[in-house]
C-alpha positions in Angstrom: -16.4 -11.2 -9.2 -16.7 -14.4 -9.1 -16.4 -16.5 -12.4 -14.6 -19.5 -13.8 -13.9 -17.9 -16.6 -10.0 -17.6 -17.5 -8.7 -14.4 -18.2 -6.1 -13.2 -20.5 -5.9 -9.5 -20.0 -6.7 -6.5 -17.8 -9.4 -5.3 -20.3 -11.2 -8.8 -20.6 -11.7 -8.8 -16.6 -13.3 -5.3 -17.0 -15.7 -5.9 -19.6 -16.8 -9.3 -17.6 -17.3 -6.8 -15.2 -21.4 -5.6 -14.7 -21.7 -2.9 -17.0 -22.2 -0.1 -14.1 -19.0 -1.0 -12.4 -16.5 -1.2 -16.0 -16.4 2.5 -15.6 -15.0 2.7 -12.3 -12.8 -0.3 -13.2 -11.3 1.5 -16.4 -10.6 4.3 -14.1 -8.5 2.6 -11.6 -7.2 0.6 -14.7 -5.8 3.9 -16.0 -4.6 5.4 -12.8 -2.4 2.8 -12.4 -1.3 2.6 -16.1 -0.3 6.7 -15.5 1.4 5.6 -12.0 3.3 2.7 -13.5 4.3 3.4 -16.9 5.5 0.5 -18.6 4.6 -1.6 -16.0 3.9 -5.7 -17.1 0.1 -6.0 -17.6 -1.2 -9.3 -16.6 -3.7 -11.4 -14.6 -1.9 -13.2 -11.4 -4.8 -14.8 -8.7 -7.8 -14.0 -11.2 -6.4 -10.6 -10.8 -5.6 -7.5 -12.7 -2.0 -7.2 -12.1 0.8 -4.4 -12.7 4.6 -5.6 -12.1 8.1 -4.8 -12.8 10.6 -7.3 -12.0 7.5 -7.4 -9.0 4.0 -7.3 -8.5 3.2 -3.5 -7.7 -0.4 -3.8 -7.4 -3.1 -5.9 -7.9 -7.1 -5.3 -7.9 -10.3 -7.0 -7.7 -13.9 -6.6 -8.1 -16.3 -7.9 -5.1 -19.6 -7.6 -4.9 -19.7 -4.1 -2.6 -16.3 -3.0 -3.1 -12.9 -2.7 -4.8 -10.4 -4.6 -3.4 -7.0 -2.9 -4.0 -4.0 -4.8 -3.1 -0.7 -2.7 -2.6 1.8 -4.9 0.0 1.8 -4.3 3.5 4.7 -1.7 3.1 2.2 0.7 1.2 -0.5 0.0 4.1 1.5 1.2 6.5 2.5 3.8 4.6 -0.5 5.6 3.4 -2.6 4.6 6.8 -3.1 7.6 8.3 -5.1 8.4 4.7 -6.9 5.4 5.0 -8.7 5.5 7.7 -11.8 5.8 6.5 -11.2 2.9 4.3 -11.6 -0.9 5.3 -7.9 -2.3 4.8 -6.2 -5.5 6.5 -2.8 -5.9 5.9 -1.8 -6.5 2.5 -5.3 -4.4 0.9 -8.0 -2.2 0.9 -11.7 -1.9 -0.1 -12.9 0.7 -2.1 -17.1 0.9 -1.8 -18.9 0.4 -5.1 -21.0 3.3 -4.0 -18.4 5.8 -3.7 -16.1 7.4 -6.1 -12.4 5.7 -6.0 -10.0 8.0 -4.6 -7.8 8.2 -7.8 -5.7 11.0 -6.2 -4.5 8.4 -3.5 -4.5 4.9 -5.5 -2.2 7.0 -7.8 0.3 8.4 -5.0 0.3 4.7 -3.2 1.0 3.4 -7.0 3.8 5.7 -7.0 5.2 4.3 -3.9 5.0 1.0 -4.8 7.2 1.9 -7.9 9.9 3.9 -5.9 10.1 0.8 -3.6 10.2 -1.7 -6.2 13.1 0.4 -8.4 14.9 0.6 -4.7 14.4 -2.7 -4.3 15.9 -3.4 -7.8 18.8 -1.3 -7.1 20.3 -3.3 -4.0 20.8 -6.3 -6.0 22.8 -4.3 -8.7 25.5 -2.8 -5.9 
């Protein structure tokens, strides 16, 4: 989505959004919300982003796709579900013209939170 416009939250990024594709976006919004309860909501890159102490995930709207933006670890974690899936090594696009896989984004959300909370934990020891 590209725009000069600065902004503040998850929900103005959506509705900036073209009206067929805010749908979609609330969805994904939501997944993650459910994934990541209580995770910091905020815009890092011109990005929809969900952190901890960390930045979980991040998303972004293109003009054919999704991009979805999990860390390599979760990558490498999830490819053998992603194979049908563009990804490089730090994201994935999600075609426009398909439904998101909520099921997944939610279970690779998931992951990202047990890793961060881990991650937490070795510096508390």
């Amino acid at each position: 989505m590209a725009t000069k416009i600065k902004f503040t939250t998850i929900e103005e990024y959506i509705y900036a959004a073209p009206v067929e594709v805010q749908g979609k976006l609330l969805q994904l919004h939501e997944c993650i919300r459910s994934a990541a309860p209580g995770a910091e909501e905020s815009i890092k890159w011109s990005m929809p982003a969900y952190s901890y102490q960390k930045i979980l995930v991040t998303f972004a709207l293109f003009k054919h796709h999704v991009g979805f933006y999990p860390m390599p670890s979760a990558i490498e974690a999830f490819a053998k579900h992603l194979t049908k899936y563009k990804t490089a090594k730090g994201s994935i696009q999600f075609p426009l013209d398909k439904p998101l896989p909520l099921s997944l984004i939610r279970k690779i959300t998931v992951f990202r939170v047990k890793e961060s909370n881990a991650g937490n934990m070795k510096w508390r020891s």
